[in-house]
N, CA, C and O atoms as a GROMACS GRO file, in nm:
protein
  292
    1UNK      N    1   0.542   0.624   1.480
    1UNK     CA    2   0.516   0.595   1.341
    1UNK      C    3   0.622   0.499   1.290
    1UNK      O    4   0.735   0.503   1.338
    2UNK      N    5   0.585   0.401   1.178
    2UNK     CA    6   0.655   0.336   1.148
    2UNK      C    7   0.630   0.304   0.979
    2UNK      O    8   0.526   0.259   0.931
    3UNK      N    9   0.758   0.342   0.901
    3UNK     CA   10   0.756   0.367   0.777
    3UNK      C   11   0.777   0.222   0.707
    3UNK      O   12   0.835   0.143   0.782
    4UNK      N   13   0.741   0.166   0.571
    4UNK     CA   14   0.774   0.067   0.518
    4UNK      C   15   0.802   0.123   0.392
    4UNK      O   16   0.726   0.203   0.338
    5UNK      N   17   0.956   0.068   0.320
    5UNK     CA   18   0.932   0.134   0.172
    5UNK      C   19   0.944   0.034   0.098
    5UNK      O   20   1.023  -0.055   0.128
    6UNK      N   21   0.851   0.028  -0.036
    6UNK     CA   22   0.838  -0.099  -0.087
    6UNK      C   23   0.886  -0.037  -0.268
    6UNK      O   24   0.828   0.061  -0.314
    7UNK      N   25   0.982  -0.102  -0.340
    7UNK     CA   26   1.059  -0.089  -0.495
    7UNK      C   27   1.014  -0.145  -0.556
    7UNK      O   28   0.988  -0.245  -0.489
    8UNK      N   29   0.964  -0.164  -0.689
    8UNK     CA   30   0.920  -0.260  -0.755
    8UNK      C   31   0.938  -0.206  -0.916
    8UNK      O   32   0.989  -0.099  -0.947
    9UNK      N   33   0.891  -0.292  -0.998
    9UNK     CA   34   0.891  -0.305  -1.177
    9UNK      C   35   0.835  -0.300  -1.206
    9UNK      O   36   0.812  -0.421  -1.202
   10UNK      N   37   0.725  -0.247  -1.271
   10UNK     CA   38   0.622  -0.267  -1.347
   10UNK      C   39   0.623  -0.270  -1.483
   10UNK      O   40   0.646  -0.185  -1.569
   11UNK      N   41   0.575  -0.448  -1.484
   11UNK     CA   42   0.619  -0.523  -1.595
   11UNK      C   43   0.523  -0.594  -1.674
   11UNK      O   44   0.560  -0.645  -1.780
   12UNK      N   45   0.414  -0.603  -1.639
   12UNK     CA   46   0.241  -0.649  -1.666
   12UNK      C   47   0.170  -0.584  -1.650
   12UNK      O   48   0.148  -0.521  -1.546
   13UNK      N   49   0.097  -0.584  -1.781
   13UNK     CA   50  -0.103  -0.525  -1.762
   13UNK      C   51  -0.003  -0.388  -1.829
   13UNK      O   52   0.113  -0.365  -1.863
   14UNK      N   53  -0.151  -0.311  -1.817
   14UNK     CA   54  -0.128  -0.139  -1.867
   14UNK      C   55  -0.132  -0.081  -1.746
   14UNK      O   56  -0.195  -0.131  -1.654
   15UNK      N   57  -0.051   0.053  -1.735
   15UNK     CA   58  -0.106   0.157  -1.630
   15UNK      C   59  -0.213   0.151  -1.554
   15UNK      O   60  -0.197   0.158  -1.432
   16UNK      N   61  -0.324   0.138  -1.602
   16UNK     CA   62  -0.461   0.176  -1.614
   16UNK      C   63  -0.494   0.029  -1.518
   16UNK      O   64  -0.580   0.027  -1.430
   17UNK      N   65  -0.424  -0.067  -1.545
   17UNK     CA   66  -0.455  -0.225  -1.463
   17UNK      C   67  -0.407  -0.172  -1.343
   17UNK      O   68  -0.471  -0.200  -1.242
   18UNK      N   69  -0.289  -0.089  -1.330
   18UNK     CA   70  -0.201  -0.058  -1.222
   18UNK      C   71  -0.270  -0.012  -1.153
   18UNK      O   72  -0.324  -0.090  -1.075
   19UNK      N   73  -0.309   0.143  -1.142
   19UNK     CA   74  -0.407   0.210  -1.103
   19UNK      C   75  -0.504   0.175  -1.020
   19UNK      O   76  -0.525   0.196  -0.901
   20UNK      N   77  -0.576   0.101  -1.125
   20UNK     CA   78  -0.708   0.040  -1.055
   20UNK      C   79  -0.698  -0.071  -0.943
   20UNK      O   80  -0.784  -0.098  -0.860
   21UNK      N   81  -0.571  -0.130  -0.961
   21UNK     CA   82  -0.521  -0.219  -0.857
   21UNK      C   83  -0.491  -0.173  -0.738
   21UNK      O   84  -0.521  -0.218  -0.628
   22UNK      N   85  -0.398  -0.029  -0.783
   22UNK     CA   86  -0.408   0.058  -0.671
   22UNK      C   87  -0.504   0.062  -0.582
   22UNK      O   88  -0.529  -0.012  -0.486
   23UNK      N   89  -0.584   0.206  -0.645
   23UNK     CA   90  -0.653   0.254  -0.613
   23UNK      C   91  -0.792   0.122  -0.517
   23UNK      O   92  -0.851   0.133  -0.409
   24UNK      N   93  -0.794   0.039  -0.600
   24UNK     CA   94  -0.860  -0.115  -0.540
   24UNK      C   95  -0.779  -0.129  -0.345
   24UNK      O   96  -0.832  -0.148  -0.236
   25UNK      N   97  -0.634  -0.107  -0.386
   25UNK     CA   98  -0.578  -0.174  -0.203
   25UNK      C   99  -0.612  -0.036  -0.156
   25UNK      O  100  -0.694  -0.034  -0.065
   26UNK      N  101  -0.572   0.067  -0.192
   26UNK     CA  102  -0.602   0.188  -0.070
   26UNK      C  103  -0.732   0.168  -0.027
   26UNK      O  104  -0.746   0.169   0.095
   27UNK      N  105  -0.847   0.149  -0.104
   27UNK     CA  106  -0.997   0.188  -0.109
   27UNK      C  107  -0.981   0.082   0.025
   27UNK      O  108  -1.006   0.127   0.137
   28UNK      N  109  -0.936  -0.068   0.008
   28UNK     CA  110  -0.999  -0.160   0.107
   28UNK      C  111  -0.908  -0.112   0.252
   28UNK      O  112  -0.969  -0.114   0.359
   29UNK      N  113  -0.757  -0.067   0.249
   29UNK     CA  114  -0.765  -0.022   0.356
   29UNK      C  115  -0.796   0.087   0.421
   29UNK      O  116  -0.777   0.094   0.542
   30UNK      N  117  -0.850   0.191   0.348
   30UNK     CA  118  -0.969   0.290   0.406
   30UNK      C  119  -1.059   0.244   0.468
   30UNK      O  120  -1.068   0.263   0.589
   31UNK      N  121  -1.149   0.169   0.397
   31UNK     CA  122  -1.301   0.106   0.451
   31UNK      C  123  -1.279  -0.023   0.590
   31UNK      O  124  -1.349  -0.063   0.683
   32UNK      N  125  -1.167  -0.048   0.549
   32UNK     CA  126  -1.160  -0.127   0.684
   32UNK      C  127  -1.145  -0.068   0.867
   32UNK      O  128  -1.080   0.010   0.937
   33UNK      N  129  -1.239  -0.153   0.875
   33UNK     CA  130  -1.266  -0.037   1.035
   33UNK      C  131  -1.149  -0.065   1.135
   33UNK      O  132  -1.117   0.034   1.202
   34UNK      N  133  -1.064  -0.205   1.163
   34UNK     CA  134  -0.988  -0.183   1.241
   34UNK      C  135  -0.839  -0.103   1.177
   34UNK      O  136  -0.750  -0.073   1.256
   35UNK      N  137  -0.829  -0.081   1.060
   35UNK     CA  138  -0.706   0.024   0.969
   35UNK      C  139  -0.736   0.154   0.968
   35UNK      O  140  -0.651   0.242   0.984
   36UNK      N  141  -0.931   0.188   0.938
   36UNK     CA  142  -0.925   0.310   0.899
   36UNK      C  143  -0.831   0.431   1.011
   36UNK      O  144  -0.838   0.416   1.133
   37UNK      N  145  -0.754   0.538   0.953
   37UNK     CA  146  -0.690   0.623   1.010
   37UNK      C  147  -0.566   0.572   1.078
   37UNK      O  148  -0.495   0.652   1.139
   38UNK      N  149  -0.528   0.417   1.072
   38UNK     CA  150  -0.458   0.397   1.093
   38UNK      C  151  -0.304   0.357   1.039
   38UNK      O  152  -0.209   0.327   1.111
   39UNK      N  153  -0.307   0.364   0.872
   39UNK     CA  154  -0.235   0.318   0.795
   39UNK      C  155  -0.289   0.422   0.683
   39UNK      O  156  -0.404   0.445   0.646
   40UNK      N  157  -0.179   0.472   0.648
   40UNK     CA  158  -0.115   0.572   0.509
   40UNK      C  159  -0.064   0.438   0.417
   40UNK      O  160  -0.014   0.329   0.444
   41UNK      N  161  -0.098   0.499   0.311
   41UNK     CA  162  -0.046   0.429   0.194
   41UNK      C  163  -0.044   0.508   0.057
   41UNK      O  164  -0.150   0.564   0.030
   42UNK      N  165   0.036   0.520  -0.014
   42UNK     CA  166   0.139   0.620  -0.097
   42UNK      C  167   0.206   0.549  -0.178
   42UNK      O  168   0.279   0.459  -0.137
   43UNK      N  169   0.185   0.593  -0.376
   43UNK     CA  170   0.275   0.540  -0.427
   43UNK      C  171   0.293   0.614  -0.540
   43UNK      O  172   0.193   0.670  -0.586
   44UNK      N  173   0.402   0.628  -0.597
   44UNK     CA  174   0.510   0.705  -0.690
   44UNK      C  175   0.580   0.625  -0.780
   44UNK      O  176   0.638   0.520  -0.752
   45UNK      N  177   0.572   0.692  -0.916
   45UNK     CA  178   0.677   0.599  -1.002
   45UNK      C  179   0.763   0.703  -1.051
   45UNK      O  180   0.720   0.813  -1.085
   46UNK      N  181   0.893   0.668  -1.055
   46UNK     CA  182   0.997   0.758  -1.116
   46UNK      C  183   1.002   0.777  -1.281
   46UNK      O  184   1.018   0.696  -1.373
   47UNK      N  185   0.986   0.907  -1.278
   47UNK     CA  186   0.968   0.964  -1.403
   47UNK      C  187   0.992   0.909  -1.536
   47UNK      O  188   0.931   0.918  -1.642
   48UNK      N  189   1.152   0.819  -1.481
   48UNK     CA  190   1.244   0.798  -1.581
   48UNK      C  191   1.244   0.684  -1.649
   48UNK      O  192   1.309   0.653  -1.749
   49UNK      N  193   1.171   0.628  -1.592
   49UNK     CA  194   1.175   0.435  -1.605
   49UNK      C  195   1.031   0.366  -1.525
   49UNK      O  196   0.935   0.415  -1.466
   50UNK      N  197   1.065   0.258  -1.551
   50UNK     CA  198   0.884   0.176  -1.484
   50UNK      C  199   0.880   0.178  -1.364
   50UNK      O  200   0.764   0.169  -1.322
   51UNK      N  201   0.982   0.190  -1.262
   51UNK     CA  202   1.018   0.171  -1.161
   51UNK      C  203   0.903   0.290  -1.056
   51UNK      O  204   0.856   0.400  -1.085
   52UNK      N  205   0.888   0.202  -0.923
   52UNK     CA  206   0.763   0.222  -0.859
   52UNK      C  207   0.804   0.225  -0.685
   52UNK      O  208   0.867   0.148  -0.612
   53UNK      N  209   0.759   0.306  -0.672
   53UNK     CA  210   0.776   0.277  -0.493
   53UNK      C  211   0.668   0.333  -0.478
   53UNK      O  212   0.616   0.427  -0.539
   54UNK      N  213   0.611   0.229  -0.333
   54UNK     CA  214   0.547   0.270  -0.223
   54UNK      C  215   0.559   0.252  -0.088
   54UNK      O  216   0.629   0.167  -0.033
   55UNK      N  217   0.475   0.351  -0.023
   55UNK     CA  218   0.509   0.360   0.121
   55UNK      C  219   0.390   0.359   0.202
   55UNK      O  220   0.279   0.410   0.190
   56UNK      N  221   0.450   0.284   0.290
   56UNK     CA  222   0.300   0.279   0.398
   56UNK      C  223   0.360   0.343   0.544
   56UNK      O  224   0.474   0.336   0.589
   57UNK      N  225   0.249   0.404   0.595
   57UNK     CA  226   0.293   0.441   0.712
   57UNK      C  227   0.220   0.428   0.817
   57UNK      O  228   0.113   0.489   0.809
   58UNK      N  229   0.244   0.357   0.938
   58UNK     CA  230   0.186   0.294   1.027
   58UNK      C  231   0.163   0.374   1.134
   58UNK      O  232   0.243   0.371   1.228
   59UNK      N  233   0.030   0.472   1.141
   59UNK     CA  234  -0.013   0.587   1.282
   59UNK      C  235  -0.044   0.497   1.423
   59UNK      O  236  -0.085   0.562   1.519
   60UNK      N  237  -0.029   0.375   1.436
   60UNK     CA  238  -0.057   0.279   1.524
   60UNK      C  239   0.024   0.144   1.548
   60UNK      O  240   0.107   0.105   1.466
   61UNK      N  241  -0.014   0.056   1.699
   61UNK     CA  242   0.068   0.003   1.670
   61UNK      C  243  -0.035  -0.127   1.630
   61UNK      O  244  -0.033  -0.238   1.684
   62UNK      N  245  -0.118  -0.087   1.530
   62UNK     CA  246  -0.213  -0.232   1.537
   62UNK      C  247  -0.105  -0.313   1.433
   62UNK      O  248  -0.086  -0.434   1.449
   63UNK      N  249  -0.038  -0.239   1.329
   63UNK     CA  250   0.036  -0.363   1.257
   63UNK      C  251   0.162  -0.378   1.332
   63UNK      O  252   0.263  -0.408   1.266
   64UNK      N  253   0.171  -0.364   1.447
   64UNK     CA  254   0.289  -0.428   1.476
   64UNK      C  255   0.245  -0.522   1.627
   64UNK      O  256   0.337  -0.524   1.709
   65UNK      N  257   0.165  -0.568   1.653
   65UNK     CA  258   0.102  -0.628   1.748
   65UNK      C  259   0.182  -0.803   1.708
   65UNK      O  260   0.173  -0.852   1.596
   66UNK      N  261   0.252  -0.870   1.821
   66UNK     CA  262   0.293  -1.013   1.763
   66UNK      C  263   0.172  -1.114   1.778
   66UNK      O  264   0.078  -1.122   1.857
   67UNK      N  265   0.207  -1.177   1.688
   67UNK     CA  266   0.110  -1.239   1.688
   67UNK      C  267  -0.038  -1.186   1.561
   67UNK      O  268  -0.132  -1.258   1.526
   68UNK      N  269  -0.016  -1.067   1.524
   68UNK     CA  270  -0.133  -1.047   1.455
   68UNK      C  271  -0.113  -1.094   1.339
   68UNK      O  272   0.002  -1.104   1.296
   69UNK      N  273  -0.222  -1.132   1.263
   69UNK     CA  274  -0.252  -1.189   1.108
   69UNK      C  275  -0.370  -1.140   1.063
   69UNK      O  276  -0.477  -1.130   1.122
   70UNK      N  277  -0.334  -1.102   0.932
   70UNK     CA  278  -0.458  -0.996   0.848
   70UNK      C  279  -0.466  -1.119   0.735
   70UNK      O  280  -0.359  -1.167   0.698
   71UNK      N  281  -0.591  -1.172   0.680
   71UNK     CA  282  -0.591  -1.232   0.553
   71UNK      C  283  -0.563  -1.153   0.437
   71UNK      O  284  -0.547  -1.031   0.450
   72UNK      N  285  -0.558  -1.197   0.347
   72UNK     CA  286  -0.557  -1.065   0.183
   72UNK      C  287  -0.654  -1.094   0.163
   72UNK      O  288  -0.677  -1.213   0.181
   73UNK      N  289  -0.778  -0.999   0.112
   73UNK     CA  290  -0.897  -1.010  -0.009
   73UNK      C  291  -0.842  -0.987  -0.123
   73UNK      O  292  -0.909  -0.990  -0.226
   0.00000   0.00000   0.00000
């Protein structure tokens, strides 16, 4: 397994933009057939402030293959 942790600000749009943005990247890497079951993805904002982490976690080694390239939708 191989963990990525990603920090960030959230500084644009409402919650609710957030969310759905979210919820928008998990959905596509669920449905994708060479990811499905192969990639966790997880995200948390600290209570205290805007501040945001997420984490992906890699059950395979398809994202670490050299040479591989995924486009973004």
């Amino acid at each position: 397994m191989k963990y990525s942790m990603i920090k960030y600000q959230f500084t644009n749009g409402t919650a609710e933009d957030w969310h759905r943005e979210i919820d928008r990247f998990i959905a596509a890497l669920d449905s994708d057939p060479e990811l499905k079951g192969k990639i966790s993805y997880r995200c948390m904002k600290n209570r205290d402030d805007q501040r945001r982490y997420s984490r992906a976690t890699s059950f395979s080694n398809i994202a670490k293959r050299p040479g591989r390239s995924r486009a973004a939708t």
